[in-house]
PyMOL commands that place a pseudoatom at each C-alpha (Angstrom):
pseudoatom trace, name=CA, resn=UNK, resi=1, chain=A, elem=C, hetatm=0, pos=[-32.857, -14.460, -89.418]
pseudoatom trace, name=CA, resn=UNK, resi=2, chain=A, elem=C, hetatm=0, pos=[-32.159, -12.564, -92.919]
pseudoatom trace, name=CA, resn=UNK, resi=3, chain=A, elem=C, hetatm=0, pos=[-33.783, -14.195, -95.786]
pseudoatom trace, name=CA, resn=UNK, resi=4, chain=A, elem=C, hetatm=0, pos=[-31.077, -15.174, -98.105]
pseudoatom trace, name=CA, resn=UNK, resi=5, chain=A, elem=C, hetatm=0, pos=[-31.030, -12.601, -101.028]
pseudoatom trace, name=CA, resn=UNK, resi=6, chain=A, elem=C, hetatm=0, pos=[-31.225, -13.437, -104.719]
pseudoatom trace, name=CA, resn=UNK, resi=7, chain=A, elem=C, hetatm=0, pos=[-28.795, -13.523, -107.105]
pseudoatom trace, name=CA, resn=UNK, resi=8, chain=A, elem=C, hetatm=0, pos=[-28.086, -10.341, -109.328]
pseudoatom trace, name=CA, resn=UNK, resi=9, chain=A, elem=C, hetatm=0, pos=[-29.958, -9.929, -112.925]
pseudoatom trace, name=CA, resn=UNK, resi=10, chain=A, elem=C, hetatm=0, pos=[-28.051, -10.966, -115.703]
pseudoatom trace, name=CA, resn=UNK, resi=11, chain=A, elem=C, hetatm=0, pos=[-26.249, -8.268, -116.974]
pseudoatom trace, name=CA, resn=UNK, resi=12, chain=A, elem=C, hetatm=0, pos=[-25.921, -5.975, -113.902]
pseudoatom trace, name=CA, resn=UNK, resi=13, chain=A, elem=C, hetatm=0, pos=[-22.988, -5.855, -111.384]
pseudoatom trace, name=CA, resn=UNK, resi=14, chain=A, elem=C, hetatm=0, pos=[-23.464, -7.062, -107.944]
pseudoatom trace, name=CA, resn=UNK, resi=15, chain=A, elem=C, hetatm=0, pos=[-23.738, -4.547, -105.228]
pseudoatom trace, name=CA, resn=UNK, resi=16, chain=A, elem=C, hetatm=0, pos=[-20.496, -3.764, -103.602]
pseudoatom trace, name=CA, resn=UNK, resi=17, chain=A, elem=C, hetatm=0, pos=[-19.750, -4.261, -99.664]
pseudoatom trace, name=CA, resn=UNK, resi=18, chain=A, elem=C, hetatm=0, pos=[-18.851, -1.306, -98.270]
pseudoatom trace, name=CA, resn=UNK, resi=19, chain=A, elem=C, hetatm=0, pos=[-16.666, -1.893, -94.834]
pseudoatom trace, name=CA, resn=UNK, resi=20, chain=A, elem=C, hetatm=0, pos=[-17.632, -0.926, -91.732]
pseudoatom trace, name=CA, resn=UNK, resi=21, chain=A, elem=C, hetatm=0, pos=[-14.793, 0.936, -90.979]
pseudoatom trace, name=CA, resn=UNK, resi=22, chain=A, elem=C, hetatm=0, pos=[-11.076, 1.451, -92.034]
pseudoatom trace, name=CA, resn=UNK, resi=23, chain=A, elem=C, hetatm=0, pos=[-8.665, -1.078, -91.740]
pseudoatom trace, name=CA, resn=UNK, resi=24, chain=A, elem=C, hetatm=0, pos=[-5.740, 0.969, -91.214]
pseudoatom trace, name=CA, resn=UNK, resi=25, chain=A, elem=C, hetatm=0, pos=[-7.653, 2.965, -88.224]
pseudoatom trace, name=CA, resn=UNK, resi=26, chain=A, elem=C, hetatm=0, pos=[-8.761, -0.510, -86.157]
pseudoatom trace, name=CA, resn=UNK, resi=27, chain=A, elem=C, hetatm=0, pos=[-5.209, -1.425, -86.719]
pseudoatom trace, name=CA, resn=UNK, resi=28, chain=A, elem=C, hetatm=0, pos=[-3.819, 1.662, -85.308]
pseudoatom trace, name=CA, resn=UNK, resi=29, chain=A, elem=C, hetatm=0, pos=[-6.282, 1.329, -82.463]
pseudoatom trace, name=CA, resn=UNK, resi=30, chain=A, elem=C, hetatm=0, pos=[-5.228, -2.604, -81.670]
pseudoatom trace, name=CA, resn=UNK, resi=31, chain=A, elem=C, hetatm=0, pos=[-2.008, -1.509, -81.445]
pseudoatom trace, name=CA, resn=UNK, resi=32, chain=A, elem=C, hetatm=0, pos=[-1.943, 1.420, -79.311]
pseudoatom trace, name=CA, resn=UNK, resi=33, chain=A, elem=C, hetatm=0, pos=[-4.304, -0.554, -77.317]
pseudoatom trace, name=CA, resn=UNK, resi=34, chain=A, elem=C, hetatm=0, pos=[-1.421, -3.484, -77.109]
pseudoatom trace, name=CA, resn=UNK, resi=35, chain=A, elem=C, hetatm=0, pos=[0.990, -0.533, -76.567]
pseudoatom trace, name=CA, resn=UNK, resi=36, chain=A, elem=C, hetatm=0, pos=[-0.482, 1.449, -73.721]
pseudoatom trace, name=CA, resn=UNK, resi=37, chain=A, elem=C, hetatm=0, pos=[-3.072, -1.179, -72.117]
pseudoatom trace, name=CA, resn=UNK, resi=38, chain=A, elem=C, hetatm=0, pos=[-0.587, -3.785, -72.103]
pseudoatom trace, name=CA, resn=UNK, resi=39, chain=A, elem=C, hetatm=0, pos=[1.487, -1.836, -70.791]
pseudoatom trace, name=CA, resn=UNK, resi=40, chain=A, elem=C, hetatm=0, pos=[-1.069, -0.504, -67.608]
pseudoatom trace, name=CA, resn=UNK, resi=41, chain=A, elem=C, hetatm=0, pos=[-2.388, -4.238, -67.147]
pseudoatom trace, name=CA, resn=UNK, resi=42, chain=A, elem=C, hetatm=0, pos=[1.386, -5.362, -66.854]
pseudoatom trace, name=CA, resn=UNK, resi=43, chain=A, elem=C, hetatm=0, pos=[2.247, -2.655, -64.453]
pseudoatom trace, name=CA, resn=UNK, resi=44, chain=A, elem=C, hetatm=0, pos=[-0.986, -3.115, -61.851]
pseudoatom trace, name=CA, resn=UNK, resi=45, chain=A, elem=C, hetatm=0, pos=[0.148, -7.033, -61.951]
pseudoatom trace, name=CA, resn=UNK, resi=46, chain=A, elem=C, hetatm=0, pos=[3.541, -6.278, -61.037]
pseudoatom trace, name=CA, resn=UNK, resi=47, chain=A, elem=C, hetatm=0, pos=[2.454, -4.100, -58.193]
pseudoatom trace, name=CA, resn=UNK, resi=48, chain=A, elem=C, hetatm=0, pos=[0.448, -6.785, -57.273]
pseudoatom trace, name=CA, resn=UNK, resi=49, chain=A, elem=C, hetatm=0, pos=[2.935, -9.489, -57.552]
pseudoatom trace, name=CA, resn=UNK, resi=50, chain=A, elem=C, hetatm=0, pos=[5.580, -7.630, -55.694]
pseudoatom trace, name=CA, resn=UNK, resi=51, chain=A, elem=C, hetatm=0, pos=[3.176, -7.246, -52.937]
pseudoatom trace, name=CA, resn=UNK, resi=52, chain=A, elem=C, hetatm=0, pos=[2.163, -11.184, -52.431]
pseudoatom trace, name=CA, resn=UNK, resi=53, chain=A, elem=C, hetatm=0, pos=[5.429, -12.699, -53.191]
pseudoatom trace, name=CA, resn=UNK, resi=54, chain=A, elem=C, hetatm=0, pos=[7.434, -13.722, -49.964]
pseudoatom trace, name=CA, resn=UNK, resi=55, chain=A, elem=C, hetatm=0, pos=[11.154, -12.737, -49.813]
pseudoatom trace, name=CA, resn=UNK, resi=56, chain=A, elem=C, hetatm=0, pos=[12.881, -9.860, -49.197]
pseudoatom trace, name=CA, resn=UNK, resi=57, chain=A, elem=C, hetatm=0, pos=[11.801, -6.524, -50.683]
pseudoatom trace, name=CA, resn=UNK, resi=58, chain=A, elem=C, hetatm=0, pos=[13.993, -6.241, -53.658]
pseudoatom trace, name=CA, resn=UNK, resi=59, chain=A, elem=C, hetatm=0, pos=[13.797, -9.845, -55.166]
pseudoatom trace, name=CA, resn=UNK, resi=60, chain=A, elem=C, hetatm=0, pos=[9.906, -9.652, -54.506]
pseudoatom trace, name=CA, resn=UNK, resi=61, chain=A, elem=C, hetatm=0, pos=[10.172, -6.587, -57.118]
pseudoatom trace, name=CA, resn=UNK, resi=62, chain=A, elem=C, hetatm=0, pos=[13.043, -7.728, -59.561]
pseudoatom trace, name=CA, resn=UNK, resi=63, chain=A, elem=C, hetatm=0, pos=[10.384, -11.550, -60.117]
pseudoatom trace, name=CA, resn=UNK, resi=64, chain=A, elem=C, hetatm=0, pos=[7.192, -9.324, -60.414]
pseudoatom trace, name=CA, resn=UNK, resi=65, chain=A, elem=C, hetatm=0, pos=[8.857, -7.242, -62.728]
pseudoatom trace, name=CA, resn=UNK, resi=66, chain=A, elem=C, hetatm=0, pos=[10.116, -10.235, -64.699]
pseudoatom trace, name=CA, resn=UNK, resi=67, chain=A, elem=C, hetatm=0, pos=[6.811, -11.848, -64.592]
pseudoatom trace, name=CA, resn=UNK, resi=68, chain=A, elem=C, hetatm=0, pos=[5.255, -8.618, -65.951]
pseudoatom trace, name=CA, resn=UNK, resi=69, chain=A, elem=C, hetatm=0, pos=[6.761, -9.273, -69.048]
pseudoatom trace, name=CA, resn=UNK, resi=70, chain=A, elem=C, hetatm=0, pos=[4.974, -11.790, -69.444]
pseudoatom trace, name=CA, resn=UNK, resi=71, chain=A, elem=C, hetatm=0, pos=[1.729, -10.201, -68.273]
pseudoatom trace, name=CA, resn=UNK, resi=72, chain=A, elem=C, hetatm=0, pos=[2.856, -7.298, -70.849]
pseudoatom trace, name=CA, resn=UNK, resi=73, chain=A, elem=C, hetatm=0, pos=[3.463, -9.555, -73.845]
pseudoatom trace, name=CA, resn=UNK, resi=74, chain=A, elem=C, hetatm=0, pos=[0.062, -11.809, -72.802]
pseudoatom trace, name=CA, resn=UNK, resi=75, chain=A, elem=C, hetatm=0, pos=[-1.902, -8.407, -72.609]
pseudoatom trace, name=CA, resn=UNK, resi=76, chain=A, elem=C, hetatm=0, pos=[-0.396, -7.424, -76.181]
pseudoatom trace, name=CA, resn=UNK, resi=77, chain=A, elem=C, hetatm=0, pos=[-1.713, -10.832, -77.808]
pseudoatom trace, name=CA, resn=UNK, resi=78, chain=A, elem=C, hetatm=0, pos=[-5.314, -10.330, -76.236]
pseudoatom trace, name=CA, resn=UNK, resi=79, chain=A, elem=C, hetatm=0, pos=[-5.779, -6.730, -78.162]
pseudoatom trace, name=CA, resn=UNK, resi=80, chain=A, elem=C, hetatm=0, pos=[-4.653, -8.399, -81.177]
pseudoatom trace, name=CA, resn=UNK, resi=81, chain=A, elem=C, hetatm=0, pos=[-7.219, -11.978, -81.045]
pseudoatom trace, name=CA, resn=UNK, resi=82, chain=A, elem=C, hetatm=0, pos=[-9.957, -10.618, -79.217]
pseudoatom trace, name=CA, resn=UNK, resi=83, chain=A, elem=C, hetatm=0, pos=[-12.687, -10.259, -81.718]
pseudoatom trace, name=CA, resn=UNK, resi=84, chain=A, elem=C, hetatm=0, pos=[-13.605, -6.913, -81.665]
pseudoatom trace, name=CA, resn=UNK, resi=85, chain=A, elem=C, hetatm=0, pos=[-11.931, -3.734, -80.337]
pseudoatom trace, name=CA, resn=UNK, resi=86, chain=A, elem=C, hetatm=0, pos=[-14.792, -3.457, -77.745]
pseudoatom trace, name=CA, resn=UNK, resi=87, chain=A, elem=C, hetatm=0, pos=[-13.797, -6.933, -76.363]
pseudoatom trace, name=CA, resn=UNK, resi=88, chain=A, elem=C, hetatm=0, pos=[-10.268, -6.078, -76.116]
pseudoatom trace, name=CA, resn=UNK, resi=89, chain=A, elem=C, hetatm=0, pos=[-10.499, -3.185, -74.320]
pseudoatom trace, name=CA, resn=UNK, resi=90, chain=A, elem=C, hetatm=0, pos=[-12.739, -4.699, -71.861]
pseudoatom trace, name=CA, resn=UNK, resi=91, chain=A, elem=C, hetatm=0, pos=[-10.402, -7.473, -71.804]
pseudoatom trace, name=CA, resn=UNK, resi=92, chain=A, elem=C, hetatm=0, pos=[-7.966, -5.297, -71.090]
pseudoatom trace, name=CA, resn=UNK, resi=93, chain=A, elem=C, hetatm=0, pos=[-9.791, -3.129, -68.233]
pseudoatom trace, name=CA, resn=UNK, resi=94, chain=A, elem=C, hetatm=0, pos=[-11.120, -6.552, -66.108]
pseudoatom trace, name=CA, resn=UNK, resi=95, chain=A, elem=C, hetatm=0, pos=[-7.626, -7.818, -66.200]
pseudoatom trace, name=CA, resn=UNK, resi=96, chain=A, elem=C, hetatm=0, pos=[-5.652, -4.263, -65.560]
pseudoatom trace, name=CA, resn=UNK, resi=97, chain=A, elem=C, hetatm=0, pos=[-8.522, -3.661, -62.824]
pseudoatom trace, name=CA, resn=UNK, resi=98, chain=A, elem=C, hetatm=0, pos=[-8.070, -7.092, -60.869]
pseudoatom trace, name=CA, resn=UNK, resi=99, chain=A, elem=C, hetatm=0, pos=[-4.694, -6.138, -61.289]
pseudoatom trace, name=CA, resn=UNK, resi=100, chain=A, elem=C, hetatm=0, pos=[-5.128, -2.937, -59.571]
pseudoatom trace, name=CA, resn=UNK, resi=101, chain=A, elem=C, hetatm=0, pos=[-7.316, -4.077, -56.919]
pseudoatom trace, name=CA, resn=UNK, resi=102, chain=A, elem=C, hetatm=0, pos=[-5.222, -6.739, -55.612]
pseudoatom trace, name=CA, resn=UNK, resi=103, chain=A, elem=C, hetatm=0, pos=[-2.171, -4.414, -54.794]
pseudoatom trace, name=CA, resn=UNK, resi=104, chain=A, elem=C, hetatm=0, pos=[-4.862, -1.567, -53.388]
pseudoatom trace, name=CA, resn=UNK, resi=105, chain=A, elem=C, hetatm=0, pos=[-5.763, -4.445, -51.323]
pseudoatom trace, name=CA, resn=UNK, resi=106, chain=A, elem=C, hetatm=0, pos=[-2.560, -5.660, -50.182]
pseudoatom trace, name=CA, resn=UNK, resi=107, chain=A, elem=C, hetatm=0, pos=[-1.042, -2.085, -49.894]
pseudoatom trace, name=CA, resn=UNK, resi=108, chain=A, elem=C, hetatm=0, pos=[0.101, -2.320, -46.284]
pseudoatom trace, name=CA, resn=UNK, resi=109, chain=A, elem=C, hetatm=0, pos=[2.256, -4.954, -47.758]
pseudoatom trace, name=CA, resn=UNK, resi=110, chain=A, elem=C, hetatm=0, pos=[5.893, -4.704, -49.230]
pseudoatom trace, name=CA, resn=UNK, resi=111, chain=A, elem=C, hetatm=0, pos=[5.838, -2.173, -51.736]
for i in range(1, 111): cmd.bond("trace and resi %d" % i, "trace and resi %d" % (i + 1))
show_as sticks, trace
zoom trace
């Protein structure tokens, strides 16, 4: 643990923080991240979805699709409240990579 640090002499500034990095660049990368990884996550589930939903063909695809909203939106929140980038991204991979390995599994199945 960091020893807490002493106050500045009278008469001198205090030392300035510098950030880590720039705001408007982790921004940018949260969003694409929302954009494009939301967008992969929400496609594997609907794949998947599509594939383990009884019915008929084309209404087992038209409620996976509509439920991949969801996904797509849900995804899109989790780049934005994760804590770091990092976390997101991993988030983002685990979930897009179930995804993806449940309708590789089931791909003798409807779609």
């Amino acid at each position: 643990m960091a020893a807490p640090s002493s106050p500045p002499a009278a008469g001198t500034a205090p030392a300035k923080r510098v950030p880590r990095g720039s705001g408007h660049a982790l921004l940018w990368a949260r969003g694409l991240l929302g954009l494009l990884g939301g967008y992969a996550v929400a496609a594997c589930w609907a794949a998947a979805l599509a594939r383990l939903l009884p019915g008929a063909k084309a209404d087992a695809t038209l409620v996976a699709t509509m439920a991949a909203f969801v996904v797509y939106a849900l995804a899109a929140i989790w780049a934005y409240a994760a804590r770091s980038t990092l976390r997101a991204t991993l988030g983002l991979l685990v979930a897009g990579g179930l995804g993806a390995l449940l309708a590789w599994l089931l791909r003798g199945g409807v779609a």
